[in-house]
Backbone as CSV, one residue per row, in Angstrom:
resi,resn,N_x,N_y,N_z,CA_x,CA_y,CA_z,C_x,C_y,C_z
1,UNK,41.397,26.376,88.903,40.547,27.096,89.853,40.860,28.596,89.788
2,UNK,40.025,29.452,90.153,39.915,30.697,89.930,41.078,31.455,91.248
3,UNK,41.515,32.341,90.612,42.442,32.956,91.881,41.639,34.073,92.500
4,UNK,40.927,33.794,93.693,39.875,34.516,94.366,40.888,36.033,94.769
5,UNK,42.164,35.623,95.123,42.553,37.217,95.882,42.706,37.869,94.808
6,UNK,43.031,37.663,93.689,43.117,38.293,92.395,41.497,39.349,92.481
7,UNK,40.783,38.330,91.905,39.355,38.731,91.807,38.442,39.685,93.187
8,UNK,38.991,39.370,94.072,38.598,40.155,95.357,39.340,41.482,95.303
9,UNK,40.583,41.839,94.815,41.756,42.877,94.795,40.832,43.702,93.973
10,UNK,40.566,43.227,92.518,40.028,43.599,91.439,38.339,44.486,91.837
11,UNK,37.642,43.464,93.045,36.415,44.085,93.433,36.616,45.388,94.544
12,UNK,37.783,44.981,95.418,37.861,46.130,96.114,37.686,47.986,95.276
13,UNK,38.923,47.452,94.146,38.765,48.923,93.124,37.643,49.323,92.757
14,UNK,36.672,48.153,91.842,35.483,48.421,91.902,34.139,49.149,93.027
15,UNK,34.364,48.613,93.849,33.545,48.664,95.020,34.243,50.769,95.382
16,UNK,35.465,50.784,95.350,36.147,52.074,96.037,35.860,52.812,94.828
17,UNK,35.539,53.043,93.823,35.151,53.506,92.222,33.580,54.223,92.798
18,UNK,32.804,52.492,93.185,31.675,52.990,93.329,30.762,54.212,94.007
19,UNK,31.811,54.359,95.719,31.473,54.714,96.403,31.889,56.269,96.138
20,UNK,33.287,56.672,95.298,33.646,57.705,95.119,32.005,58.220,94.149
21,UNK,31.565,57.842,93.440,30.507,58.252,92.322,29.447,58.785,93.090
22,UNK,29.143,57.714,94.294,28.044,57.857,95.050,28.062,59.338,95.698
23,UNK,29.344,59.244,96.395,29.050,60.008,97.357,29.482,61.929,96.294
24,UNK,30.245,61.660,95.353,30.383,63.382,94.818,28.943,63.283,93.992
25,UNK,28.369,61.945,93.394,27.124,62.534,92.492,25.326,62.334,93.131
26,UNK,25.823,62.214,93.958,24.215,61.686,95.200,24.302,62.582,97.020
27,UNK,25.682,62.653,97.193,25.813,63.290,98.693,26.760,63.984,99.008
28,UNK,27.169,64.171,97.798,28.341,66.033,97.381,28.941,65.319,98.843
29,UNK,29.814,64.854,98.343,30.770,64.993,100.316,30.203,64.590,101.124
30,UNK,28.597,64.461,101.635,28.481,63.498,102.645,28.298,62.617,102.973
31,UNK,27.687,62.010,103.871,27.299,60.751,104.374,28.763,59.648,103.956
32,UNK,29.860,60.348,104.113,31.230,59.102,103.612,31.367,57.750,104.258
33,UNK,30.651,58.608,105.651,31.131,56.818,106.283,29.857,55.962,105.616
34,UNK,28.573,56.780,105.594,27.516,55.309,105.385,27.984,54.670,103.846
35,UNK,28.587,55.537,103.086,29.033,55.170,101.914,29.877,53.668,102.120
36,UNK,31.121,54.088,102.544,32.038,53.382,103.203,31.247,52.065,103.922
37,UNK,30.395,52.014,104.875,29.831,51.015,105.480,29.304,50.057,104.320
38,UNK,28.077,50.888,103.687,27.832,50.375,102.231,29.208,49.032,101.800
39,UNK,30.021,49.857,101.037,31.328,49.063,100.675,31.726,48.249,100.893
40,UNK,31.848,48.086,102.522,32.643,47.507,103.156,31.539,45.922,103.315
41,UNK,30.205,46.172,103.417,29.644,45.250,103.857,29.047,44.813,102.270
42,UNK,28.900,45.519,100.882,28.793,44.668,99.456,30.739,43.779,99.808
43,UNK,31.508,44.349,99.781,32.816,43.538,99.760,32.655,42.263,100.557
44,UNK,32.571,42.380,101.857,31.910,41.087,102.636,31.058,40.137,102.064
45,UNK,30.250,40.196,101.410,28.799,39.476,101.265,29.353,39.252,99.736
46,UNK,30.277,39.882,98.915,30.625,38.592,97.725,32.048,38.093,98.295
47,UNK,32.725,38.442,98.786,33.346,37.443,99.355,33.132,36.288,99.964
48,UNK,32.351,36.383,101.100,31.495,35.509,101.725,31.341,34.223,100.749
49,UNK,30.106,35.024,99.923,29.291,33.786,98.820,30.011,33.707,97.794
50,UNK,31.429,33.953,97.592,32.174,34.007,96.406,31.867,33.943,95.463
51,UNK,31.168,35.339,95.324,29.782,36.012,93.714,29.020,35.031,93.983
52,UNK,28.416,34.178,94.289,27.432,33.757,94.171,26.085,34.656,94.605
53,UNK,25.765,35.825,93.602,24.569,36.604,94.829,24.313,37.168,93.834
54,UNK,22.902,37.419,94.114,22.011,38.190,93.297,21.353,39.677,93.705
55,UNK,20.916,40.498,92.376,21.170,41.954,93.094,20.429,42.582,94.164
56,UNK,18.979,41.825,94.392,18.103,41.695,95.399,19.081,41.265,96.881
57,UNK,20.154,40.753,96.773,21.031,40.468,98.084,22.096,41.597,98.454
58,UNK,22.180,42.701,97.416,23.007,44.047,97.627,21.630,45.169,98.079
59,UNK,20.628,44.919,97.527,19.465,45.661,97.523,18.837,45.704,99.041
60,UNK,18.885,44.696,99.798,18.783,43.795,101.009,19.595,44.343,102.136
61,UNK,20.498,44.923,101.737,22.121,44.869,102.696,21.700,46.111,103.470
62,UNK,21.688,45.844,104.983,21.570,46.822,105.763,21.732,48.336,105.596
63,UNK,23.134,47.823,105.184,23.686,49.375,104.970,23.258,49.803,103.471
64,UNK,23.030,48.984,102.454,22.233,49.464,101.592,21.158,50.268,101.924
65,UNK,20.304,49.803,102.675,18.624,50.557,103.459,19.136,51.713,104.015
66,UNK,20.144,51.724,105.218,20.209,52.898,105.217,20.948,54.045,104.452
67,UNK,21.697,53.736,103.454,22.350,54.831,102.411,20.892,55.232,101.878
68,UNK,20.207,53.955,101.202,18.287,54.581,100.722,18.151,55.257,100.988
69,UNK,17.821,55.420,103.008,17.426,56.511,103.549,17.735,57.764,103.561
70,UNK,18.600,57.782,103.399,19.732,59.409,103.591,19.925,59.919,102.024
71,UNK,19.432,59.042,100.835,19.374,59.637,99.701,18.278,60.630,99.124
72,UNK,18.331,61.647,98.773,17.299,62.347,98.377,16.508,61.780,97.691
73,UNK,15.221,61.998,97.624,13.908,61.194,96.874,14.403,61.558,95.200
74,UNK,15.433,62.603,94.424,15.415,62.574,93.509,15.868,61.699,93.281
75,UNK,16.829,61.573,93.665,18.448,60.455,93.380,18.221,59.030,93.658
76,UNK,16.933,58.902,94.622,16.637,57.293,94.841,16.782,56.321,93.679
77,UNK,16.358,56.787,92.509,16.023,55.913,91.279,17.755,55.449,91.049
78,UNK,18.478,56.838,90.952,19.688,56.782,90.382,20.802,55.623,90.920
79,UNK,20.351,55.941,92.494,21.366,54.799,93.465,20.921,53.540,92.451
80,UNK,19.534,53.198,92.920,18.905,51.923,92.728,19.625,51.324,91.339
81,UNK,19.963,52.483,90.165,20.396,52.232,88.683,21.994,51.649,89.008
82,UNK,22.215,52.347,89.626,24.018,51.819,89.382,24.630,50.882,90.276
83,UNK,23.511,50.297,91.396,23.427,48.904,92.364,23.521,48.041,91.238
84,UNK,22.446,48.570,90.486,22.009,47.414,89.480,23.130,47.417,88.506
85,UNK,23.261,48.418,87.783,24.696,48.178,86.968,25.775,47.490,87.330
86,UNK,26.143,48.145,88.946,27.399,47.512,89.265,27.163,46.162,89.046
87,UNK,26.038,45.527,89.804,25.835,44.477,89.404,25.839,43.542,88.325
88,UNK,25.537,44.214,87.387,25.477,43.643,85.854,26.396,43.626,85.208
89,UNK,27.444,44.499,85.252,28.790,45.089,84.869,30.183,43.844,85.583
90,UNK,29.723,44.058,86.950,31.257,43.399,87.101,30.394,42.272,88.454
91,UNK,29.459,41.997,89.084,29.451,40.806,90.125,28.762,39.748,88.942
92,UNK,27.712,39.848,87.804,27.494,38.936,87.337,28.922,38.236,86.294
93,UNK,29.431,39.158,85.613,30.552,38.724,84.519,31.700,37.722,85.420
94,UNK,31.862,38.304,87.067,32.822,37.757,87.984,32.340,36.370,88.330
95,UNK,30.972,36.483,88.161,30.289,34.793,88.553,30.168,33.990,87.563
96,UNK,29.936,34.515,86.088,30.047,33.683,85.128,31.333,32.938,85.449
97,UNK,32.441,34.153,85.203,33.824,33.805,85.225,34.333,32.224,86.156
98,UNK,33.703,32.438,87.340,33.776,31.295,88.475,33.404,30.042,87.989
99,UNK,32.376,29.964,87.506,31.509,29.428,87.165,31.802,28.289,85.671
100,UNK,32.645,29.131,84.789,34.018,28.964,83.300,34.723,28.037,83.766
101,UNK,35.424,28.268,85.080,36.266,27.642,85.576,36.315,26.450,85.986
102,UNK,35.244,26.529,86.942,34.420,25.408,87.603,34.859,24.096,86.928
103,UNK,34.222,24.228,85.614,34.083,22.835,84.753,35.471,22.061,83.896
């Protein structure tokens, strides 16, 4: 079986990676806490479903909508790109991984 605190330790960095990118290349320094909220509530919701989630369920996330909001109309595309990356990069490879195990 998969060692989840391992893999959760491993997402926290990820997740704290992310938010540093966000906030110096989308909100120069601001908005830290909605960043942070962001974080805190993608960390929750694969924990929760232990990766089981798809990127429409980070896309979804409250605090996702409102970081949207507070992003400049240039940068909208950009967030939307690296939700999706993160996604593709390290919550799908983490669910395969689960998933390896499983059987």
């Amino acid at each position: 079986m998969t060692n989840f605190e391992e893999l959760y330790d491993n997402l926290e960095d990820f997740i704290s990676n992310l938010e540093i990118l966000l906030t110096k290349n989308i909100f120069h320094g601001e908005f830290q806490q909605t960043v942070k909220n962001f974080g805190t509530e993608l960390f929750n919701l694969c924990k929760q479903k232990q990766f089981n989630i798809e990127s429409a369920d980070i896309l979804t996330l409250p605090s996702f909508v409102e970081l949207f909001n507070h992003t400049p109309k240039q940068s909208k595309g950009y967030l939307t790109a690296n939700i999706e990356s993160f996604f593709s990069d390290i919550i799908e490879p983490t669910k395969n991984e689960i998933e390896l195990k499983k059987d």
